[in-house]
C-alpha positions as CSV (number, residue, x, y, z in Angstrom):
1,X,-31.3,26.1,50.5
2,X,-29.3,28.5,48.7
3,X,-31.1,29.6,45.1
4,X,-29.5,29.7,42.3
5,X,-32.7,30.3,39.9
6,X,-34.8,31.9,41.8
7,X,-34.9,35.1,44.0
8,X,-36.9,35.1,47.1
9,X,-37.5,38.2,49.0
10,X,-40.1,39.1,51.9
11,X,-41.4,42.4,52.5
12,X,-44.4,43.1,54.8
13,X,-46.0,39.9,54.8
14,X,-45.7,39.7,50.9
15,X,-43.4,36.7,49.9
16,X,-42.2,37.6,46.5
17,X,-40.5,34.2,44.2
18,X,-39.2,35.7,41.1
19,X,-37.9,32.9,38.5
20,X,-34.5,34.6,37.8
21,X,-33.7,33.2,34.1
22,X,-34.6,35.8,32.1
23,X,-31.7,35.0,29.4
24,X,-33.9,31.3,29.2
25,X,-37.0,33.2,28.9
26,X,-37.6,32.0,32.5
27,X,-38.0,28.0,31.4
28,X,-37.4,25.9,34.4
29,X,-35.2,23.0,34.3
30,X,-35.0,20.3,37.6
31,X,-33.1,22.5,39.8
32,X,-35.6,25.6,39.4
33,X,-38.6,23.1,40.4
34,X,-36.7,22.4,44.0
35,X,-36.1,25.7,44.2
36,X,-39.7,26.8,43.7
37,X,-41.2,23.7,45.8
38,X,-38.9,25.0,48.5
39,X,-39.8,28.7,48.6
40,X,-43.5,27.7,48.4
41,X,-42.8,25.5,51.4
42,X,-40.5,28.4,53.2
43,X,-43.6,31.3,52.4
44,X,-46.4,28.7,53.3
45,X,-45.6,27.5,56.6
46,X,-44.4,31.5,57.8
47,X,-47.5,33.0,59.9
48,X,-45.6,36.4,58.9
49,X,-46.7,35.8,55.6
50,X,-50.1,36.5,54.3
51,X,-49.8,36.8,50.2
52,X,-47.5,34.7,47.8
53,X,-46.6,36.6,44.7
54,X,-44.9,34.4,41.5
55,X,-43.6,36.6,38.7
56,X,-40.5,36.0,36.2
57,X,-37.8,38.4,35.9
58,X,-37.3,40.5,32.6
59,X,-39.6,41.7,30.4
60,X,-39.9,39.0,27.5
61,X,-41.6,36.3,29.4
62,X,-43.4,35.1,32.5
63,X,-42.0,31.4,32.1
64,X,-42.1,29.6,28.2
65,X,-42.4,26.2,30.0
66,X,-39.4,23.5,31.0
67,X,-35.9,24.4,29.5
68,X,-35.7,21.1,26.4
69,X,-32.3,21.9,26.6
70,X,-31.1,21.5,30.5
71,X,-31.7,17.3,30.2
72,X,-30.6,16.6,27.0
73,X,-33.9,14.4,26.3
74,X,-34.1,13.5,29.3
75,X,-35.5,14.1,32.7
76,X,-33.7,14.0,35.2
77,X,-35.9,13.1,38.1
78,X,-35.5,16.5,40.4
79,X,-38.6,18.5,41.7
80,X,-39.6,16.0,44.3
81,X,-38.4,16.7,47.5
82,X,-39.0,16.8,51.0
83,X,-37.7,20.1,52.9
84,X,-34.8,20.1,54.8
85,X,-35.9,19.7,58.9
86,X,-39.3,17.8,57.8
87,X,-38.7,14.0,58.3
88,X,-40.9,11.3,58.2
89,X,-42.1,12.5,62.5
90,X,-43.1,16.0,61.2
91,X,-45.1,15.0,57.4
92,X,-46.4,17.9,55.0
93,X,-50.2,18.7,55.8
94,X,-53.0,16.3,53.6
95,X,-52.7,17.6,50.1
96,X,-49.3,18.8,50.1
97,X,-47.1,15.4,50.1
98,X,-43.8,15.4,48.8
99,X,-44.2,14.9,45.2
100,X,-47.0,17.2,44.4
101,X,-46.1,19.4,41.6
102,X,-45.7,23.1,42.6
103,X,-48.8,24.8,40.9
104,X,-50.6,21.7,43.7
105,X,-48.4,22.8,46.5
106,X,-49.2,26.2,45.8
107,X,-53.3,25.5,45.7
108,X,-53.3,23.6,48.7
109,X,-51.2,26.4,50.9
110,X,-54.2,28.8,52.7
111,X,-52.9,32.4,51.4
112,X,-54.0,34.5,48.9
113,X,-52.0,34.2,46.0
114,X,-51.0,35.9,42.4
115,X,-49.2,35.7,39.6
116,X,-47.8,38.3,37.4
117,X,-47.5,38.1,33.8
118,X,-47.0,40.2,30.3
């Protein structure tokens, strides 16, 4: 998956997912949960990986919520996925089922994890 409001980067063993929408005060619309479900999916099944780090980029705000004005009132059903190569032979782990919201996907994944605020 290619991200368009996230960054993603991995430097030893630290997975770093940075909500890139500083100019939105980092509010995530549908497209930012997929990307976020997928990069705690990518970090959480790569044994290279042994922390998960979530910040947001600039310096005004972690995240201010979902972006009211990316639906126009309303939602627009993304955020549930599956992963691409994961079918219905090769299911998510208990606890982690397509559909979970990503603070539960990122619970149920077994690394330490932080997040970074003001």
């Amino acid at each position: 998956m290619n991200y368009e409001d996230i960054l993603y980067d991995v430097t030893d063993g630290v997975a770093t997912i940075t909500i890139n929408r500083a100019d939105r005060y980092n509010a995530f619309r549908g497209q930012t949960c997929m990307e976020l479900l997928d990069a705690f999916n990518r970090a959480g099944w790569d044994k290279s990986i042994g922390v998960i780090v979530l910040t947001g980029a600039g310096d005004k705000a972690f995240c201010t919520g979902g972006d009211q004005g990316a639906h126009e009132g309303q939602y627009d059903g993304r955020g549930h996925h599956r992963p691409a190569g994961r079918g219905a032979a090769d299911p998510d782990p208990p606890g982690t089922q397509a559909g979970h919201r990503p603070g539960q996907r990122l619970r149920h994944r077994r690394r330490p994890r932080a997040a970074r605020g003001l």
